[in-house]
Backbone as CSV, one residue per row, in Angstrom:
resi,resn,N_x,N_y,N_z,CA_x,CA_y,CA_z,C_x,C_y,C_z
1,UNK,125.271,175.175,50.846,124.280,174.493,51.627,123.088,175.444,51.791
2,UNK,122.202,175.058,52.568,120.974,175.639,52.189,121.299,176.935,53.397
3,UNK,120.396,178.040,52.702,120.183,179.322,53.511,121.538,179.794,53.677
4,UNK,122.121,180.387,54.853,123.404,180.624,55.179,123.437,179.481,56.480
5,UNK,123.527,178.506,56.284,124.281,177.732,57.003,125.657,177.116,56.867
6,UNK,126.110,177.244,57.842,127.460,176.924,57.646,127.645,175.240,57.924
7,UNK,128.326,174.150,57.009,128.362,172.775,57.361,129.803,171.911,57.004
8,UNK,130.690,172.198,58.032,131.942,171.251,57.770,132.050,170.093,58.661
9,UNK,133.043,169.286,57.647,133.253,167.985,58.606,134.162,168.270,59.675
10,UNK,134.344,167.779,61.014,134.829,168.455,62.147,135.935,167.402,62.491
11,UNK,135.189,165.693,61.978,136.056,164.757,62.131,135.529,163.534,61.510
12,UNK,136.765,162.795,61.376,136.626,161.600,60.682,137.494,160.445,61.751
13,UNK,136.808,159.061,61.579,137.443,158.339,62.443,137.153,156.716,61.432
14,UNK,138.211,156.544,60.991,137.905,155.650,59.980,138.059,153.836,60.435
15,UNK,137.303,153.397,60.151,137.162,151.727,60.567,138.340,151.236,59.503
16,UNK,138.818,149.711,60.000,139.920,149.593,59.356,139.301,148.211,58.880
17,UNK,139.581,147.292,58.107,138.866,146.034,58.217,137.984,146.116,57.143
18,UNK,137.550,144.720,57.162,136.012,144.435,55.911,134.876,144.654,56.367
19,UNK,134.878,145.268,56.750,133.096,145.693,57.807,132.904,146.909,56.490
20,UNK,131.501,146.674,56.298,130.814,147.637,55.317,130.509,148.736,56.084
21,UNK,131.130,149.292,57.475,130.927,149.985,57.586,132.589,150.852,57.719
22,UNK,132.452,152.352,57.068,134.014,152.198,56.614,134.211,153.602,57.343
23,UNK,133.465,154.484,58.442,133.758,155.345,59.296,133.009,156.407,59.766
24,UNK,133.035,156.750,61.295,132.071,157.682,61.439,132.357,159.199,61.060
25,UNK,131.812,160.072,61.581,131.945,161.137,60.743,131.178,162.073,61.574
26,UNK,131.557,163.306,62.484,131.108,164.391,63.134,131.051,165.727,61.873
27,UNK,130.297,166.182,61.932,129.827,167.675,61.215,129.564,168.469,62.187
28,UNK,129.823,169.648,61.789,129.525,170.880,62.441,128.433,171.724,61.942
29,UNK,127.583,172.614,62.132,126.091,173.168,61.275,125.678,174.054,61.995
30,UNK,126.025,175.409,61.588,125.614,176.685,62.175,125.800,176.446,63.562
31,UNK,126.793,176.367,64.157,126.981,176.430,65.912,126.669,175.017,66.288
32,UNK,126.465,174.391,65.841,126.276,172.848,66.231,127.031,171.459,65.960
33,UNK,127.605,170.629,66.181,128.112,169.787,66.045,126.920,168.304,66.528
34,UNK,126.744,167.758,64.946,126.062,166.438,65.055,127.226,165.255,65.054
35,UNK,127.105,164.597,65.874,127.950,163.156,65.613,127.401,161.874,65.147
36,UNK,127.583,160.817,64.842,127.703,159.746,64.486,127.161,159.543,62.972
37,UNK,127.614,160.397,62.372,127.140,159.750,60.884,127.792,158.847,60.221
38,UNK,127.535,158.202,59.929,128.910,157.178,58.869,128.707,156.574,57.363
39,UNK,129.860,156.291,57.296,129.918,156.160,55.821,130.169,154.307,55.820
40,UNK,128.858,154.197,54.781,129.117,152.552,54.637,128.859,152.324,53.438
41,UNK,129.465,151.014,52.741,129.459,150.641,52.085,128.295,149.258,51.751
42,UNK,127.700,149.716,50.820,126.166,148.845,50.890,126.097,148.559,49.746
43,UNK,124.903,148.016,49.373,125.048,147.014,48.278,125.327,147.612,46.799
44,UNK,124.427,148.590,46.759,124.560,149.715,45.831,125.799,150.923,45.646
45,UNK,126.658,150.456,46.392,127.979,151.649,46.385,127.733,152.659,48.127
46,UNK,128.570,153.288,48.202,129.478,154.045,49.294,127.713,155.558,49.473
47,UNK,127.538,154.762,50.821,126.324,156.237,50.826,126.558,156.553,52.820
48,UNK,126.215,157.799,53.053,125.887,158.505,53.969,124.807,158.419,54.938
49,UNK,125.123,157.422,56.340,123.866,157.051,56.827,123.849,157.807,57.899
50,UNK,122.675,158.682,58.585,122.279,159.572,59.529,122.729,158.807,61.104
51,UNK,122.947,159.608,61.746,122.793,158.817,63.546,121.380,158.293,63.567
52,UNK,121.764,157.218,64.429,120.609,156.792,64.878,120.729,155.980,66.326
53,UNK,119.443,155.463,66.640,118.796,154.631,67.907,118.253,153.942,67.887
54,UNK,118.211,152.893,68.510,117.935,151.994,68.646,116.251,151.773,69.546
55,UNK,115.434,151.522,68.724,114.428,151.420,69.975,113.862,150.761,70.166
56,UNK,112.782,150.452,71.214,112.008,149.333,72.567,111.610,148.665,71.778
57,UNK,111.561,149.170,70.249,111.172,147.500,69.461,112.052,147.022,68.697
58,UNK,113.035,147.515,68.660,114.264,146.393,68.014,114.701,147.154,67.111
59,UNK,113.864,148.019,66.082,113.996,148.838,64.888,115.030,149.984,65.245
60,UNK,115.751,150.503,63.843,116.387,151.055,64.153,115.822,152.583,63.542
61,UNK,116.142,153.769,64.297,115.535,155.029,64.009,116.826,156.447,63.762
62,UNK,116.338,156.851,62.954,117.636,157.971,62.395,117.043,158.997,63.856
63,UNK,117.794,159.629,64.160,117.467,160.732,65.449,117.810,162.149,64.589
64,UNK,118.473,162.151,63.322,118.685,163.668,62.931,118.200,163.054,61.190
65,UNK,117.655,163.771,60.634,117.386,163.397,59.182,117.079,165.368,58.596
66,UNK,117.779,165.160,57.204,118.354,166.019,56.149,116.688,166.646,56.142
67,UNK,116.302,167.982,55.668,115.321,168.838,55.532,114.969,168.385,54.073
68,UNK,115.730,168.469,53.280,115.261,168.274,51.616,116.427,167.191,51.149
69,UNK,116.154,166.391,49.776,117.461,165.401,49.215,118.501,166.077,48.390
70,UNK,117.757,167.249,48.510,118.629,168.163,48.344,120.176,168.376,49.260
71,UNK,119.513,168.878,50.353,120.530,169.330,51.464,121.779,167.747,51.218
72,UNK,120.548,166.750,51.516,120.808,165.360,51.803,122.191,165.160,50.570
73,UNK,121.762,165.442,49.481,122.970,165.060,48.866,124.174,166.131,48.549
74,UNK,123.880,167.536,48.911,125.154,168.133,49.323,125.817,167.711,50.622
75,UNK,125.410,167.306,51.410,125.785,166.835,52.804,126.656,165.498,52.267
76,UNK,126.243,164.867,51.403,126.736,163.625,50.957,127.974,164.126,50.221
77,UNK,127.960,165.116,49.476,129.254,165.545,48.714,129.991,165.735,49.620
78,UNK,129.994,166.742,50.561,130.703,167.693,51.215,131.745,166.013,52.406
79,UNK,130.621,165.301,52.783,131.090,164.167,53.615,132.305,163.385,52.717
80,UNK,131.218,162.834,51.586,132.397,161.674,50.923,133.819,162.106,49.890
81,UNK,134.080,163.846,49.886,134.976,164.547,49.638,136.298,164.475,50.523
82,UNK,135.339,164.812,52.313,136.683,164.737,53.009,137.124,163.855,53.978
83,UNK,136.421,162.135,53.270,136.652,160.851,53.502,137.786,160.408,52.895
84,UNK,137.293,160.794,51.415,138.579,160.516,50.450,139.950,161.388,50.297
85,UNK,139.892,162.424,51.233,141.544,163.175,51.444,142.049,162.425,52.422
């Protein structure tokens, strides 16, 4: 991962059912623990969607988003690796 940061998954909590959405997912990142990321299943195949909020206009807003698509898609490896154990 980028620089010396350190980034493991801390937890997995998996949805059971036909909901395209198929589980959330806590990471840990240099002394920090982000929660609610999850893994859904969308039209295009199985991708990695950021936390987010909800706001005063209805739209929905990521509250933590990846530095480069870089990071973004090691973050995506490292996630949909220890979904599938």
């Amino acid at each position: 991962m980028e620089g010396t940061q350190t980034v493991e998954v801390s937890r997995i909590y998996r949805i059971d059912g036909d909901s395209n959405l198929k589980a959330f997912v806590d990471i840990s990142l240099s002394g920090f623990v982000i929660r609610g990321l999850r893994i859904v299943n969308g039209k295009n195949g199985m991708f990695v969607g950021m936390p987010r909020q909800q706001g005063s206009d209805g739209k929905w807003y990521n509250i933590v988003s990846p530095t480069s698509k870089e990071f973004y898609q090691e973050l995506t490896d490292l996630v949909m690796q220890a979904y599938q154990k």
